[in-house]
C-alpha positions in Angstrom: 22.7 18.8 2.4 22.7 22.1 0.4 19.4 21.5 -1.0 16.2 20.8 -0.1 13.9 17.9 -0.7 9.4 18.3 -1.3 7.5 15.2 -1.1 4.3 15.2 -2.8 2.4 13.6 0.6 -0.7 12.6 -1.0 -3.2 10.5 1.2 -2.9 7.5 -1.0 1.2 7.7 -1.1 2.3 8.5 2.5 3.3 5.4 3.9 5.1 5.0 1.0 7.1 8.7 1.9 6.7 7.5 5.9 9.3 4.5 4.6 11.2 6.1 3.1 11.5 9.1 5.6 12.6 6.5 8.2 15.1 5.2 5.9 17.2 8.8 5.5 16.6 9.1 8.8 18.7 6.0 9.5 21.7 8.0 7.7 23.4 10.7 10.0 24.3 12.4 6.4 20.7 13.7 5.9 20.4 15.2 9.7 19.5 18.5 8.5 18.1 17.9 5.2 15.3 20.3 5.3 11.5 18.1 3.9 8.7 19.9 3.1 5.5 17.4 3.0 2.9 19.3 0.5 -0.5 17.8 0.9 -1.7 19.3 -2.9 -1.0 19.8 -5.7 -1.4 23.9 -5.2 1.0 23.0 -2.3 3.3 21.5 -4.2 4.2 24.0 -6.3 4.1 27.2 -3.9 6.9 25.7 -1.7 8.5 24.2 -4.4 8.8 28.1 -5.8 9.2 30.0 -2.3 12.5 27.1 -1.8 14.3 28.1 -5.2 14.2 31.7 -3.8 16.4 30.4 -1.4 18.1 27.1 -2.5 20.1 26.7 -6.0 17.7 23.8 -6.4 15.0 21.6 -5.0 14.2 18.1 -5.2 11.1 17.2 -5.5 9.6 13.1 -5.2 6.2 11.8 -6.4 5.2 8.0 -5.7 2.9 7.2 -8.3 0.0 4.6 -8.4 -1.6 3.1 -11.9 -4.7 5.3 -10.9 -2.2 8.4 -10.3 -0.4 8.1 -13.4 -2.1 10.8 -15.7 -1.9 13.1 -12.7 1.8 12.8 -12.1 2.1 13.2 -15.6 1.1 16.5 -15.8 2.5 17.3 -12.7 5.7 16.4 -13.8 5.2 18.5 -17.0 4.8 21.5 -14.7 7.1 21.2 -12.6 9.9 21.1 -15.7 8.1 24.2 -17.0 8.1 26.0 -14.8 11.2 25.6 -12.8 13.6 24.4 -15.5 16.3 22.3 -14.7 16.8 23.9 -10.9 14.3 21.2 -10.1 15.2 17.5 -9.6 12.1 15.5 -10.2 12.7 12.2 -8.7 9.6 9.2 -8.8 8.9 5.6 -7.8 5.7 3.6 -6.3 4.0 0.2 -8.4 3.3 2.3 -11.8 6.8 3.8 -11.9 8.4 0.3 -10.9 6.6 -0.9 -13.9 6.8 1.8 -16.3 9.6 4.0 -15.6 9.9 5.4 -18.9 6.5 6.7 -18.7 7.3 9.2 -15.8 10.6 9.6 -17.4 9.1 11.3 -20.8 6.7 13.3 -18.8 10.0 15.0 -17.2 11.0 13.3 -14.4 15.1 13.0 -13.7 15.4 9.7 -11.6 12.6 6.7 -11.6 13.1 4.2 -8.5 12.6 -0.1 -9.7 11.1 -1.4 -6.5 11.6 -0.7 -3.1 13.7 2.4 -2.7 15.1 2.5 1.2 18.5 1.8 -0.2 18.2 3.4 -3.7 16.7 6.6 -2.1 19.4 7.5 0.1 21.8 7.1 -2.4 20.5 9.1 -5.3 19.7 12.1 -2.5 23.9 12.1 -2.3 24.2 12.0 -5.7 22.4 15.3 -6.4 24.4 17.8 -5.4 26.5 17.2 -8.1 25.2 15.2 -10.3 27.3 12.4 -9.4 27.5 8.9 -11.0 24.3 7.5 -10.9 25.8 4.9 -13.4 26.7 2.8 -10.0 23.5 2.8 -8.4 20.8 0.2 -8.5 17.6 0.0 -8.4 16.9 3.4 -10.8 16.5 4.3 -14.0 17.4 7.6 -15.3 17.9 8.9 -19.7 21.0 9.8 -21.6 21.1 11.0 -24.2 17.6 10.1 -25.0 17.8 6.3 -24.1 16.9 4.8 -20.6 18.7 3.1 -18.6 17.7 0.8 -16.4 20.4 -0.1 -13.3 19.6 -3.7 -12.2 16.7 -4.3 -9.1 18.2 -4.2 -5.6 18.2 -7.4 -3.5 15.0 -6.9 -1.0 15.6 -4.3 1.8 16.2 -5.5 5.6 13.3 -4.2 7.1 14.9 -4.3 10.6 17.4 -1.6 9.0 15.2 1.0 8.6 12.0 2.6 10.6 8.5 2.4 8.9 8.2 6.2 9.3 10.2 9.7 10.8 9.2 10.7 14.3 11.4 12.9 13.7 9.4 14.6 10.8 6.3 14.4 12.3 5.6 11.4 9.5 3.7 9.0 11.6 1.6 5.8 10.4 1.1 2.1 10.5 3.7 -0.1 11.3 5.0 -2.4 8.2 5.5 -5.9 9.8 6.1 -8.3 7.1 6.5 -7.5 3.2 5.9 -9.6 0.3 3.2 -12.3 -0.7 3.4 -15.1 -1.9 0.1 -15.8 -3.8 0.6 -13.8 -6.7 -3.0 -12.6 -7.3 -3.9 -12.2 -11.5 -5.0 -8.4 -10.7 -2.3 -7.7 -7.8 1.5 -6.0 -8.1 2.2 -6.7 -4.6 3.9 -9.9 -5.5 5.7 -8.0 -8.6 6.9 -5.5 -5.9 8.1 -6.9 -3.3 8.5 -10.5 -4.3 7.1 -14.0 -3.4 9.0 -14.8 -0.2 8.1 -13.2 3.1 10.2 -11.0 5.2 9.2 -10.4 8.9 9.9 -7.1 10.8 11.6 -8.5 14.2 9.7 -8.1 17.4 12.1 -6.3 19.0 12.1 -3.5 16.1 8.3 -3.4 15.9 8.6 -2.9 19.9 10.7 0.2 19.1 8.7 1.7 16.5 5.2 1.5 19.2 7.5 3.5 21.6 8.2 6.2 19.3 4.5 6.5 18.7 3.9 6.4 22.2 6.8 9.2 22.8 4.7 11.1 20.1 1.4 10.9 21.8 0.2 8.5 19.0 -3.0 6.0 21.3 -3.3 3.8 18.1 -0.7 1.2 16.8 -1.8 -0.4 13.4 0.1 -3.0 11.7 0.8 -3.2 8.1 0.8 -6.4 6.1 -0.8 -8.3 2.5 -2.3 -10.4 4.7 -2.5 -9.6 8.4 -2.1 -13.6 10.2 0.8 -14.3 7.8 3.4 -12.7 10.5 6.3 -15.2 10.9 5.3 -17.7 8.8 7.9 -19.2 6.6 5.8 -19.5 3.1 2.9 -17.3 4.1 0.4 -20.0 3.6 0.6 -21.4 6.7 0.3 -20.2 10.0 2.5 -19.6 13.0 0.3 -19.1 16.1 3.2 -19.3 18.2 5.1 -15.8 16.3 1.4 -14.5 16.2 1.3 -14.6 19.7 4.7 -13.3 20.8 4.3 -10.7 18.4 1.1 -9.2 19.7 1.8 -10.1 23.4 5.1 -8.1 23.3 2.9 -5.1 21.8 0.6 -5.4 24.4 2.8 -4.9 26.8 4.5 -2.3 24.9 1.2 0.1 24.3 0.6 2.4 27.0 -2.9 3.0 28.9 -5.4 3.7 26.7 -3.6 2.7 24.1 -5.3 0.7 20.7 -4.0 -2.3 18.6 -5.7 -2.8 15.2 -4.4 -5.7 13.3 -6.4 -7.5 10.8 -8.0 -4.3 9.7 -6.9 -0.9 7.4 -4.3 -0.5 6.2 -3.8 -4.5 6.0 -6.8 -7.7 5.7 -7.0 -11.1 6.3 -7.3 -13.9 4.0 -10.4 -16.2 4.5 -8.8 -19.5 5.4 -6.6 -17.8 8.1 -9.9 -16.8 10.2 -9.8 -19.5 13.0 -10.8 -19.9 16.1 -6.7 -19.6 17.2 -6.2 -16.7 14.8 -9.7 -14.5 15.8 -8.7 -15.7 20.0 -5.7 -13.8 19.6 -7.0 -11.1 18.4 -9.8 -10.7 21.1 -6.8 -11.6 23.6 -4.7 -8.7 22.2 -5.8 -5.7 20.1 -8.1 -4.0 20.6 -10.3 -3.5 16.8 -14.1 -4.6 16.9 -13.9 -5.2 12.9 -11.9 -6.7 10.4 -11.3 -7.0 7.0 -11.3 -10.2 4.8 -10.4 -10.5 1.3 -13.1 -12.3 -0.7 -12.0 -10.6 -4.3 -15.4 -12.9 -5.8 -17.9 -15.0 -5.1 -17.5 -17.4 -8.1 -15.1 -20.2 -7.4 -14.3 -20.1 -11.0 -13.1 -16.7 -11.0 -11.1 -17.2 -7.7 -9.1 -20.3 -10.1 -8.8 -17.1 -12.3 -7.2 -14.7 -10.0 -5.3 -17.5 -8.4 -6.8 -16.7 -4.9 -5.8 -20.4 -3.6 -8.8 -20.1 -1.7 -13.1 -21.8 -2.0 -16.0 -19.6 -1.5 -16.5 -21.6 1.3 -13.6 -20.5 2.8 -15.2 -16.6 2.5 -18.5 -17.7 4.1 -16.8 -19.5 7.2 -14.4 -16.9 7.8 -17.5 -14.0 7.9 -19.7 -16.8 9.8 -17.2 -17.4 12.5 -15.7 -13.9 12.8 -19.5 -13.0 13.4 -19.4 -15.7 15.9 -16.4 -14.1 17.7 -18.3 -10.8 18.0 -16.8 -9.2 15.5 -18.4 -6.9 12.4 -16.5 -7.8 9.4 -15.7 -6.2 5.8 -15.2 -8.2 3.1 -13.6 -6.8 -0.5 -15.6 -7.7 -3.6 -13.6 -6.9 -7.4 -16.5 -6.9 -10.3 -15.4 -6.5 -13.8 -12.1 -9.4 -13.4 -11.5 -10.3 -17.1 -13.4 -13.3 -17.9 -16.1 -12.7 -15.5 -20.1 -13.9 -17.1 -23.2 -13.1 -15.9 -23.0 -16.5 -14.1 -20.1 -15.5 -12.4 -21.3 -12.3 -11.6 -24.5 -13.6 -10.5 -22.8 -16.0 -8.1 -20.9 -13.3 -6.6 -23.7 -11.3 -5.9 -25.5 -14.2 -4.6 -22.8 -14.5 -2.2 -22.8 -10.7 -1.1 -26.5 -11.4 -0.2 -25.4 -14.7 2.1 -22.9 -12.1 3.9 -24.8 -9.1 4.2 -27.6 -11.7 6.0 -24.6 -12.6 8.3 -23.7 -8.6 9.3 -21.2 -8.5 7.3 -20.4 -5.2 4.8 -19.0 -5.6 1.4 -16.3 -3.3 0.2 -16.9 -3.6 -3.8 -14.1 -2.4 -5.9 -14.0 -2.0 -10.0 -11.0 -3.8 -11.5 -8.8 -1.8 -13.1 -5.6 -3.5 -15.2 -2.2 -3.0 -13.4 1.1 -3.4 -14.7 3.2 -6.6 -14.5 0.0 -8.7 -13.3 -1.1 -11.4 -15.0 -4.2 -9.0 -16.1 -2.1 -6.2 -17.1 -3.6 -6.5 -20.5 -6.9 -6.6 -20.1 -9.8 -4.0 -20.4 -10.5 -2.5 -17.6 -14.0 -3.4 -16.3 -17.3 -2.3 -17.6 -20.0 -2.7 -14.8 -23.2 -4.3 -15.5 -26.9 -2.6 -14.6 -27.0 -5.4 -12.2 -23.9 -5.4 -10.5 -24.9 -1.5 -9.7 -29.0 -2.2 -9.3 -27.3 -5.0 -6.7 -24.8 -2.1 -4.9 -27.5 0.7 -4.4 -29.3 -2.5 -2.8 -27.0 -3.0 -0.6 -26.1 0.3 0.1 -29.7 0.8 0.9 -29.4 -2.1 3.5 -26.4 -0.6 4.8 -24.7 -3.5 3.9 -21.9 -1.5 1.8 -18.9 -0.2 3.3 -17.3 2.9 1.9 -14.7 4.9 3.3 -15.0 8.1 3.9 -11.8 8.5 0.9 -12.9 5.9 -0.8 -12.2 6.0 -4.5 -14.7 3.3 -6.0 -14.7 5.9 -9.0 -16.3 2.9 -11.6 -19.0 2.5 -9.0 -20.0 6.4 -7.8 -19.3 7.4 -11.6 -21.8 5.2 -12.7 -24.5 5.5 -10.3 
């Protein structure tokens, strides 16, 4: 390729970039495609400036997140500024599937709809000479100072493509099934990727734990929307007997002293698929002490709301026999969901307090209004003195899990 591409690999975008790494990578026509992963923004623009001393141009990609948006923005802006049009500014991730136009006016050349392992290869052979982007789908690009918007691709095979580039040194979790069918009010994951599940096959998730094992990676963590849903047909209900083949073949796929986590970052579980089957497979085959359990609110009420299709009860059995099973647990809180009263709240917090009692930690999050969800138009939330009097509580208990990146901004801003 006679130019080169710069990925903006920011911490909360890189196993977006890791997909789509291991989808040029499945292409023999980007074999020498020089990639430049710049962690910063300070980054960013040095190599994008030392490359046009050497290249005609340079492309550079941003995935963007809601929360990312404004900084994109003005990324973007510089990037045009500065470099003119010997920079091709190409963009995708939730916000941009969304919004396209947004990125777009801020000076972006090429916005990806969706999921972009097809779309991504395509437009990269389309560059050189700015070739007819007319016939590819899945972008959106202007003309003459009107958008246009190609049609969505059908959903990618994800047995066509790896979920990230040994070759590149872009390692990461392995992507086992994509899509969910729940449809959360506050979640784009459904929007994204669609309702009906698609499974990795066993034999290409085998494959992908080699290459980590070839490149000295111990740990092997899977990647799904909800961690027991693997093989399942409607992602409702379970299939123990996938479950099983799936981590037994990893098992015996992971070298000595090698670690499965499942049911943990970068994926959770959802309450009602904590079982005694689902949690003895788990102690039969990876090798996490924790887990992670989406709770989202304590108020049954607000659950109806966000369309959780799952009880409160169903969050306080899955934490009390995890606990059982010998296993610490995290369970994600959202305060602020549109609608929420004091009642509401208060039940929630009342909840938090059951949990904590049980060892569990809670992982409190402030909801913030994304695009295409059924709450995309609502304000985002305004925390309460007791929802925060209640945090520090718990955070004095130890009972609140941050991470050591965490980005709770409407919680640490307000405190």
């Amino acid at each position: 390729m006679p130019f080169p591409l710069v990925l903006y690999y920011h911490w909360l975008n890189r196993f977006s970039f890791n997909a789509l790494a291991g989808a040029i990578d499945s292409d023999s026509a980007f074999e020498d495609l020089p990639v430049t992963l710049s962690l910063t923004e300070a980054q960013l623009h040095k190599a994008t400036s030392v490359l046009l001393n050497r290249f005609n141009r340079v492309v550079v990609a941003l995935s963007v997140l809601t929360s990312q948006m404004e900084e994109m923005r003005r990324i973007a802006r510089q990037l045009r500024s500065d470099f003119g049009s010997r920079v091709t500014i190409v963009a995708g991730g939730a916000h941009v599937t969304a919004r396209p136009k947004e990125i777009l006016e801020a000076g972006a050349d090429i916005a990806f709809l969706g999921e972009a392992e097809d779309s991504f290869p395509a437009v990269l052979k389309n560059i050189p000479d700015q070739g007819e982007l007319d016939v590819i789908d899945g972008i959106a690009f202007v003309r003459e100072g009107t958008v246009i918007s190609r049609p969505r691709r059908r959903p990618a095979d994800l047995d066509a493509f790896s979920s990230f580039s040994p070759k590149r040194g872009m390692y990461g979790p392995i992507e086992i099934t994509r899509g969910c069918p729940f449809a959360c009010s506050y979640c784009q994951t459904s929007q994204i990727s669609g309702t009906v599940l698609r499974h990795r096959s066993i034999p290409n998730i085998v494959r992908q734990t080699e290459s980590l094992r070839s490149g000295n990676r111990k740990v092997v963590r899977l990647l799904s929307p909800n961690a027991f849903s693997y093989g399942s047909p409607d992602g409702r209900k379970l299939n123990l007997n996938a479950l099983r083949e799936l981590l037994s073949a990893l098992r015996a796929s992971v070298s000595s002293g090698g670690r499965i986590i499942f049911a943990h970052f970068p994926s959770e579980a959802r309450p009602e698929h904590i079982t005694p089957d689902t949690l003895g497979l788990l102690k039969e085959f990876a090798d996490n002490d924790e887990i992670v359990i989406g709770a989202q609110s304590g108020s049954q009420t607000m659950l109806n709301a966000c369309r959780r299709s799952h009880t409160v009860e169903d969050v306080l059995n899955a934490v009390s026999l995890a606990r059982k099973y010998g296993y610490k647990v995290i369970v994600d809180f959202i305060f602020g969901l549109p609608g929420e009263s004091p009642a509401d709240e208060q039940s929630s917090l009342s909840v938090m307090d059951r949990l904590v009692q049980m060892g569990a930690r809670i992982h409190p999050h402030a909801f913030a209004p994304l695009p295409q969800t059924a709450f995309a138009s609502e304000p985002p939330a305004r925390l309460s003195p007791s929802v925060l009097r209640a945090i520090e509580s718990l955070r004095a208990q130890k009972g609140i899990y941050v991470n050591r990146r965490e980005i709770l901004r409407g919680f640490e801003s307000s405190t």
